[in-house]
N, C-alpha and C positions, 0 to 999 in steps of 0.2 A: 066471418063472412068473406072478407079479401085474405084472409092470409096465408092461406094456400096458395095463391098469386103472385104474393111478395117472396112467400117462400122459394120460391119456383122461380121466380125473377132472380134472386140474389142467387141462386145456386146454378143456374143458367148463365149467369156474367162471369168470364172468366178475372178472378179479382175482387166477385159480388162480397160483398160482408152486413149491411145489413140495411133496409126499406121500411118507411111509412109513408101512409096516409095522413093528413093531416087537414084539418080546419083553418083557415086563414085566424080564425078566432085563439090558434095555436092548443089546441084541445087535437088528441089523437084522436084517428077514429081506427084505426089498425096500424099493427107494426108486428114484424120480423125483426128480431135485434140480433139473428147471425146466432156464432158460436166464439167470438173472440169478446162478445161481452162489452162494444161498443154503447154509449148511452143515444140510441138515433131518436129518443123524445125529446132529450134535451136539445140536440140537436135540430131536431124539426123546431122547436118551439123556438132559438133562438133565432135559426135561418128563416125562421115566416117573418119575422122582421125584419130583414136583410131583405127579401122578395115582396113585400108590401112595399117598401119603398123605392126598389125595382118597377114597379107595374106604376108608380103613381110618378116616377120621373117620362116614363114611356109615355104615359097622358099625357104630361104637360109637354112634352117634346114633340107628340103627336105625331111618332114614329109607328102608330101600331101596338097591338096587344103584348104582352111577355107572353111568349109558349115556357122557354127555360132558362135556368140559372144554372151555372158552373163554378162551384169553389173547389180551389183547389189547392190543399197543403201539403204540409213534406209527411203527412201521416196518413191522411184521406181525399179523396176525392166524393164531391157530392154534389148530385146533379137533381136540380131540381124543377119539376115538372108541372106544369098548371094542367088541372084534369077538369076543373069547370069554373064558377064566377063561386065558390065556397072551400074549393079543399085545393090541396097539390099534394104532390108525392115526392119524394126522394130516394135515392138509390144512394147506397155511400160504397164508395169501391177502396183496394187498396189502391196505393198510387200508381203500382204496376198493371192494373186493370184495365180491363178490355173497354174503352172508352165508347169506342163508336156502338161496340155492341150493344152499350149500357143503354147509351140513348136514340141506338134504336127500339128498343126492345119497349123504351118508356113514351116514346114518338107513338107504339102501336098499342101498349098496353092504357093510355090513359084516356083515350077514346072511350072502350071498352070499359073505365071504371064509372066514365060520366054517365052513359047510359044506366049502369045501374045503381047510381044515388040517385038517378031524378026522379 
């Protein structure tokens, strides 16, 4: 359903390697895992914890909603995106990757994914 999009996402990022969709519930609901054979489920599932409690410091701090999260190691970078009050997404780059374009690209694409999950 999405993974033409992610496909197309990560190959359009210079640096792109590999994108999911994801359920705060940490259940995929699509992914693109690239061609270097990174694990971005495991991935996604360990960073929806790491951005759950992102969004619930934001509450209590009553700074505003989290739109994104930014990790960044000496192996990946992965940027991740809130697409509605149920899923996000993530883009995992290499570290040499095209950053700004990542998340523009995730700034315009996650609009576009909340309209059609709802």
């Amino acid at each position: 359903m999405f993974a033409s999009k992610l496909e197309s996402t990560v190959r359009d990022i210079p640096g792109g390697r590999a994108a999911i969709i994801m359920g705060f519930d940490g259940i995929p609901l699509e992914s693109y895992p690239g061609e270097d054979g990174l694990d971005i489920e495991t991935m996604g599932m360990e960073l929806s914890v790491v951005l759950k409690e992102v969004r619930k410091a934001s509450e209590l701090l009553a700074v505003g909603d989290t739109e994104e999260v930014t990790v960044r190691t000496d192996q990946v970078t992965a940027i991740l995106r809130i697409v509605n009050h149920d899923y996000f997404m993530i883009l995992a780059l290499s570290p040499q990757g095209n950053l700004g374009k990542a998340r523009y690209a995730l700034r315009i694409l996650a609009p576009q994914l909340s309209i059609e999950l709802a």
